[in-house]
C-alpha positions in Angstrom: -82.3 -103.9 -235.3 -80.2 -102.4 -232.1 -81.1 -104.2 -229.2 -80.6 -101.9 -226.1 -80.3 -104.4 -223.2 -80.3 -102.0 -220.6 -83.9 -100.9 -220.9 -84.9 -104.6 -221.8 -83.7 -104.6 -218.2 -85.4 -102.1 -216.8 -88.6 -103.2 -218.7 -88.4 -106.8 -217.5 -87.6 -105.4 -213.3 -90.6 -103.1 -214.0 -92.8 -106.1 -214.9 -91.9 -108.1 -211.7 -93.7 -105.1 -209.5 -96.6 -104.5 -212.2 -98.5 -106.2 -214.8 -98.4 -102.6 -217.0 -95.0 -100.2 -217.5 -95.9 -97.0 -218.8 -93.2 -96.1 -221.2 -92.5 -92.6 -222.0 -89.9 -90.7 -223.6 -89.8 -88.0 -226.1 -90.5 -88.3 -230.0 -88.1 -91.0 -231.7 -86.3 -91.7 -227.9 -87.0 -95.3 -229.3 -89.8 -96.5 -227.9 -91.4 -98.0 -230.3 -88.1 -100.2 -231.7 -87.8 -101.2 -228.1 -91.0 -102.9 -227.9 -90.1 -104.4 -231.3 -87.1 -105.9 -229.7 -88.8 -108.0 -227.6 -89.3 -109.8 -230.7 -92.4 -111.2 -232.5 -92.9 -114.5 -230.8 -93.2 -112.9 -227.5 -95.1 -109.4 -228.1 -97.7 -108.0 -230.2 -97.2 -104.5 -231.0 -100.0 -102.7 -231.8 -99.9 -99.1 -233.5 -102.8 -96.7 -232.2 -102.0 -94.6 -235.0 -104.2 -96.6 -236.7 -107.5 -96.0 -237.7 -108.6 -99.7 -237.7 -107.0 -100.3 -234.3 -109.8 -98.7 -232.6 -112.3 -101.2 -233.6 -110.1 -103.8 -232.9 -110.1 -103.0 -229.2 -113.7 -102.2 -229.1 -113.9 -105.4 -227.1 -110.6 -105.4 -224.8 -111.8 -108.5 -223.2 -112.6 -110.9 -226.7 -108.7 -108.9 -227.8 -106.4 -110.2 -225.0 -108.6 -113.8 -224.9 -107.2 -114.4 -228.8 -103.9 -112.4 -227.7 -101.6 -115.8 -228.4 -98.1 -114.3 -226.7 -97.3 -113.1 -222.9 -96.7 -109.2 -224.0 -98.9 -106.9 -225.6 -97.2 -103.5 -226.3 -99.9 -100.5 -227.5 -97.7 -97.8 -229.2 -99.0 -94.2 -229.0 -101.8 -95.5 -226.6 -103.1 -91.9 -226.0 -104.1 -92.2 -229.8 -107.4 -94.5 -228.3 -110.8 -92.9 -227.1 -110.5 -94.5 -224.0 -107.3 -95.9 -223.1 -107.3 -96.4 -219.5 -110.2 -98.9 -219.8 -107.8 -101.0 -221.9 -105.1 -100.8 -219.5 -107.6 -101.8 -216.6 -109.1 -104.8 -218.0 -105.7 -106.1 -219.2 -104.4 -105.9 -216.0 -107.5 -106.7 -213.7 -109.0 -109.4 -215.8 -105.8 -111.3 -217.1 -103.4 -110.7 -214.4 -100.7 -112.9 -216.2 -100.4 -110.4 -219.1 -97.9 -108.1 -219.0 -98.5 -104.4 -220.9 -96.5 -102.1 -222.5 -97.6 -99.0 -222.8 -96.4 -95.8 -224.6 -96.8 -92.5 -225.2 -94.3 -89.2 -225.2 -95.7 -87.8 -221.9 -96.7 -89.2 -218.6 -99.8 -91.0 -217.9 -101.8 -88.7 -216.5 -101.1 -85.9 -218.6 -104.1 -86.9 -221.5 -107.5 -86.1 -219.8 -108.4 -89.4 -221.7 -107.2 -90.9 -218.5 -109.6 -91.1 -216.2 -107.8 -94.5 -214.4 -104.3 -93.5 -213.8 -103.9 -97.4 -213.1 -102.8 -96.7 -209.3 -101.2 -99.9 -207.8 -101.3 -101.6 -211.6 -98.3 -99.7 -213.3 -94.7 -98.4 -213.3 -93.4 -95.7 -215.4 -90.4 -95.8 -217.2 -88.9 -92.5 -219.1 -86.5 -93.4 -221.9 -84.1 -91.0 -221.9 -81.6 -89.9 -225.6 -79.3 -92.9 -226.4 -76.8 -93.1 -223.2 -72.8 -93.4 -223.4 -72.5 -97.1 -222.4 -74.7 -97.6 -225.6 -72.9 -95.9 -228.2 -70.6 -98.9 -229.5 -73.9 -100.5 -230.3 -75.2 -97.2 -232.5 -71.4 -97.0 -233.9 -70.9 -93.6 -232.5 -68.4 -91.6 -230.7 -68.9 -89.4 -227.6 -67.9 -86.6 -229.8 -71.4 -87.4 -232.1 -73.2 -88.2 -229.3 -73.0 -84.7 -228.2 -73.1 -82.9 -231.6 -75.7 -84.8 -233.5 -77.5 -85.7 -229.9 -79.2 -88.8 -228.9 -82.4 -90.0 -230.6 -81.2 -92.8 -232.9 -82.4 -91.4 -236.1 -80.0 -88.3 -235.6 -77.3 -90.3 -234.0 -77.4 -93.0 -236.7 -77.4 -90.4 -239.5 -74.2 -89.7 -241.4 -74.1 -86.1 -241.1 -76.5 -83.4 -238.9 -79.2 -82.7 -241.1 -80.9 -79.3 -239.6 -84.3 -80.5 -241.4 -84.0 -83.2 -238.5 -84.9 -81.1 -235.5 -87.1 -78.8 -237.7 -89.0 -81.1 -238.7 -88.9 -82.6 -235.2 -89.8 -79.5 -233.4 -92.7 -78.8 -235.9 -94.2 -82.3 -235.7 -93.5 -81.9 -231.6 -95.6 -79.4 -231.3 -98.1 -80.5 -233.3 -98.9 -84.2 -232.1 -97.9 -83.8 -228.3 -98.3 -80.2 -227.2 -101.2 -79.1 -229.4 -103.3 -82.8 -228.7 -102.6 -82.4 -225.0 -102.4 -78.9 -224.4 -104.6 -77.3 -226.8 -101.9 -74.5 -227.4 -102.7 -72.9 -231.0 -99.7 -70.8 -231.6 -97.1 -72.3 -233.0 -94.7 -69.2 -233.5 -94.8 -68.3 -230.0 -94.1 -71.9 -228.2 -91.3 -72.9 -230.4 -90.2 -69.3 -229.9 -90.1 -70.5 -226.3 -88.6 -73.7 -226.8 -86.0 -72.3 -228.9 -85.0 -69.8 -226.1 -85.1 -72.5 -223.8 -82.4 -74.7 -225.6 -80.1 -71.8 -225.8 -80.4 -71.3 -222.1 -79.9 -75.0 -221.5 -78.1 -75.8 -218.6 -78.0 -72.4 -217.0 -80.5 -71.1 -214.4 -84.1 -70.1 -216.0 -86.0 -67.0 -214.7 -89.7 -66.8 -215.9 -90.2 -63.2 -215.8 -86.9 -63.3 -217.7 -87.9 -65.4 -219.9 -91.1 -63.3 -220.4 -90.0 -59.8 -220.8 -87.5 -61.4 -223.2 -89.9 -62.8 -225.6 -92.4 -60.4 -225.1 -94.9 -63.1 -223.2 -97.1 -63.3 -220.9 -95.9 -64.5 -217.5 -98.7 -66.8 -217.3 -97.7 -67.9 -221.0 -94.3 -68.7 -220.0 -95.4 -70.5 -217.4 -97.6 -73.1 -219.1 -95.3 -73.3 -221.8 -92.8 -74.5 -219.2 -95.0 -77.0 -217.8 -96.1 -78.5 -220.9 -91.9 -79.0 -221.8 -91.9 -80.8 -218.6 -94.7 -83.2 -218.3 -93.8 -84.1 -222.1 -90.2 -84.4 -220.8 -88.9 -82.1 -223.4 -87.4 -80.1 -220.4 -86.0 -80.8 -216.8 -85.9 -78.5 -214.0 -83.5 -78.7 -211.6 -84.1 -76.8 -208.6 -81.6 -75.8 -205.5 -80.8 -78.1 -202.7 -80.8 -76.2 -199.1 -80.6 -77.2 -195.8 -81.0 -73.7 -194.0 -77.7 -72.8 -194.9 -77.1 -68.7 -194.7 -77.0 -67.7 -198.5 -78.1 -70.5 -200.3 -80.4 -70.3 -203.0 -83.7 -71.8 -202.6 -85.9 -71.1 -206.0 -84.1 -70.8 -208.9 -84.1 -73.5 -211.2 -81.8 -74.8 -213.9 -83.3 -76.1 -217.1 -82.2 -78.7 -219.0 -83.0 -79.6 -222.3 -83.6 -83.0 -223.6 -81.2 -83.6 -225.8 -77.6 -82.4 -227.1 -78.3 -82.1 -230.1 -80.9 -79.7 -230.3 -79.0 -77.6 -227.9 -76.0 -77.5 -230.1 -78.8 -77.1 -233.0 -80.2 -74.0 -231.4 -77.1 -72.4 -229.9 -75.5 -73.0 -234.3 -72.3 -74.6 -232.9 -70.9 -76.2 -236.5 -68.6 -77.7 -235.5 -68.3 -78.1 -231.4 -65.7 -75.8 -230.1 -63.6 -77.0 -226.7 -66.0 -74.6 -224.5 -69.2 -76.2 -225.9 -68.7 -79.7 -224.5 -68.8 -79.2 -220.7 -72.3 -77.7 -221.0 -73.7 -80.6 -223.1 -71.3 -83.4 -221.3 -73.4 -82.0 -218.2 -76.6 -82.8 -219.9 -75.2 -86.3 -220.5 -74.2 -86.6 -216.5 -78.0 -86.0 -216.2 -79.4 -88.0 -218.9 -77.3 -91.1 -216.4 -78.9 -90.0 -213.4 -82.3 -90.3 -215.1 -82.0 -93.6 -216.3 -79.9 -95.2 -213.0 -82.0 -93.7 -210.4 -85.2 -92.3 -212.1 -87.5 -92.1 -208.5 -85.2 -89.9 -207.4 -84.9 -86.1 -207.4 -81.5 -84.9 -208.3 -81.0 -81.3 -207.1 -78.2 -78.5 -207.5 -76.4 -76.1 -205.4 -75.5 -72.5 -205.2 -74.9 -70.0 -203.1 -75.7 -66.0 -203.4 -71.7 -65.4 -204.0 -71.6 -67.3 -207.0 -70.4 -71.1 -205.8 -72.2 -74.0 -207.5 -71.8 -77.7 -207.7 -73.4 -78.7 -210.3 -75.6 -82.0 -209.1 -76.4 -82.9 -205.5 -78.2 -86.5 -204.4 -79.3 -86.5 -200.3 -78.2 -90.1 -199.8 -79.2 -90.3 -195.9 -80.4 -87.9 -192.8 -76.8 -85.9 -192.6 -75.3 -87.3 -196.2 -75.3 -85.6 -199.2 -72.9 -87.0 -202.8 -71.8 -84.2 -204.4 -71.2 -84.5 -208.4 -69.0 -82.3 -210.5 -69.0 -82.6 -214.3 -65.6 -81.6 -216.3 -64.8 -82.1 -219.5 -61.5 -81.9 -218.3 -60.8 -83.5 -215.1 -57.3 -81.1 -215.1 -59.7 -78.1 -214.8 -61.6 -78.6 -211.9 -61.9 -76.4 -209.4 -62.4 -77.1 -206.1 -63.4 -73.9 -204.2 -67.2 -74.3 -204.9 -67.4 -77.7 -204.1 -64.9 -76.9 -200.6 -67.5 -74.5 -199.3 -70.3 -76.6 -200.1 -68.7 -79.4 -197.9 -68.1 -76.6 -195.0 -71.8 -76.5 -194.8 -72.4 -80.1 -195.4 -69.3 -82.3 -194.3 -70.9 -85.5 -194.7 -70.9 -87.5 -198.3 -69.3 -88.4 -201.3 -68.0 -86.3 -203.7 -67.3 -87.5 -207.3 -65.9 -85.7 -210.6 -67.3 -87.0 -213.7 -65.5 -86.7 -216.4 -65.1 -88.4 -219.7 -62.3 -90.9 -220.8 -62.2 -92.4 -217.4 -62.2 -96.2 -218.1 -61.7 -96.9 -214.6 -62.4 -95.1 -211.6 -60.2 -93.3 -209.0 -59.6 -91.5 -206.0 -57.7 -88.6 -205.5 -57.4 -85.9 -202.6 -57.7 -82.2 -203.3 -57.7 -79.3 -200.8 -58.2 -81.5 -198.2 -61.6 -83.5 -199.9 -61.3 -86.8 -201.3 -63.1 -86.9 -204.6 -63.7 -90.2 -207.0 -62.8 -89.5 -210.3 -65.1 -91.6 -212.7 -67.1 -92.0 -216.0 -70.6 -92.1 -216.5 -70.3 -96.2 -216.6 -69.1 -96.0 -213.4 -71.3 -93.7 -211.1 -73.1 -95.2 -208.1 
């Protein structure tokens, strides 16, 4: 089994601030091997898939008196009637417990939540295999981006297109249908589809609509369904009152390389295909190093964008541009950016760079780093 010992990380901080983490993450992220890797002697995993598991937790309070290890992990705990009764009594009536919990949206997106567990649980999104842990999958970057991140596709000798297929087809049919109650098939992955090929750019729901021949109301759900199953980000515009700066339009990011280089039919990755996708992966970091904050973009009505902003203080704002090719970057977008907001840091994230660096160009000092590396 691959061990991933940054989420065992994250799991084990998460559990010094709550008895219960709510895991989520999207279909095969790995959620499920990560409990596992806990290891038998110290968690019980228990599938909700199953039928029998049910009546086994007909009585949560007789279940965790006979539970003989410190962890209990309920996989797919949506599956149960009532879940959030089992979560309560866990953490309520055996406060030294600690619960894992997981599911491929957030919490409170099943109506079979009446609890959301307020003060008793943090939530933890397990984002596509990241770059520090691809010597442990035996991947390159290169695969990484082709093939994408869940470790079934990442682990697989070749890119099977039955993968994400059959992915998207079961997707649909297990998270968006059971939470959503969405009956056409056709027309959400039609949507879906659309939305991978758009991935990275900025998304525009009437757009979207008049190109698909949907409703803008359609759309709209659609959209929010990818979300809260964190199938889809949205990254919307930082603005501080500055005179042409956008203020609505988001960019939407899919969740995973691979089904954006599946969708778009790049066999094999061309040069031009990898600084869209190595942006997802820029992401994909932020998400897992700093995932209660709100990472933003920036762009103004002549055309200049950087492509990931964090507000650090009052007056500070980091500034986060993602090459492929650190020899490429331009620095006019992120120059008038900086004549608007002077104060921060400004990075260039770029693969290959084992070690970071500072350089100045036109007049800005900018730290040239890898994704190990950002702070």
């Amino acid at each position: 089994m691959i061990t991933r010992p940054f989420w065992q990380q994250r799991l084990e901080q998460a559990w010094q601030q709550a008895p219960i983490v709510w895991l989520a993450g999207v279909r095969r992220s790995g959620k499920t091997t990560l409990a596992q890797s806990l290891g038998e002697d110290r968690c019980l995993v228990v599938n909700c898939d199953l039928p029998a598991t049910e009546d086994r937790l007909r009585d949560p309070v007789l279940f965790f008196k006979n539970c003989d290890r410190p962890v209990v992990a309920f996989d797919e705990i949506h599956q149960l009637s009532d879940p959030s009764r089992v979560l309560k009594i866990a953490a309520d009536e055996f406060p030294e417990l600690r619960v894992l919990a997981t599911g491929s949206s957030t919490l409170a997106a099943s109506k079979k939540f009446r609890d959301t567990l307020t003060g008793r649980k943090r939530q933890l999104r397990l984002v596509p295999v990241l770059t520090g842990e691809l010597g442990a999958f035996g991947a390159t970057l290169e695969k990484r981006l082709y093939h994408g991140g869940l470790p079934p596709a990442l682990l697989a000798g070749r890119k099977e297109p039955g993968f994400y297929r059959e992915w998207l087809d079961s997707f649909f049919a297990r998270d968006i249908q059971r939470l959503f109650g969405f009956r056409d098939i056709n027309r959400f992955n039609a949507l879906f589809e659309y939305v991978l090929r758009q991935s990275g750019g900025q998304l525009e729901t009437s757009r979207t609509a008049t190109a698909l021949g949907i409703a803008r109301a359609t759309v709209d759900s659609h959209l929010q369904a990818l979300e809260i199953t964190q199938a889809l980000t949205l990254v919307h515009p930082f603005h501080g009152g500055g005179q042409g700066e956008l203020v609505r339009q988001p960019k939407a990011y899919a969740f995973d390389t691979g089904f954006v280089s599946f969708a778009h039919g790049w066999d094999p990755l061309r040069p031009s295909d990898r600084g869209v996708l190595w942006e997802h992966l820029v992401l994909e970091a932020f998400q897992a190093q700093w995932p209660d904050e709100t990472v933003r973009y920036w762009r103004d009505k002549a055309g200049h964008e950087v492509d990931f902003v964090r507000p650090r203080a009052r007056d500070a704002v980091d500034a986060y541009e993602c090459k492929w090719d650190p020899a490429a970057f331009d620095p006019s977008a992120l120059k008038v950016f900086r004549s608007a907001y002077p104060e921060g840091k400004n990075y260039l994230v770029s693969p290959g760079v084992d070690r970071a660096y500072v350089k100045h160009v036109a007049g800005m000092e900018i730290a040239v780093t890898g994704l190990d590396e950002i702070n």
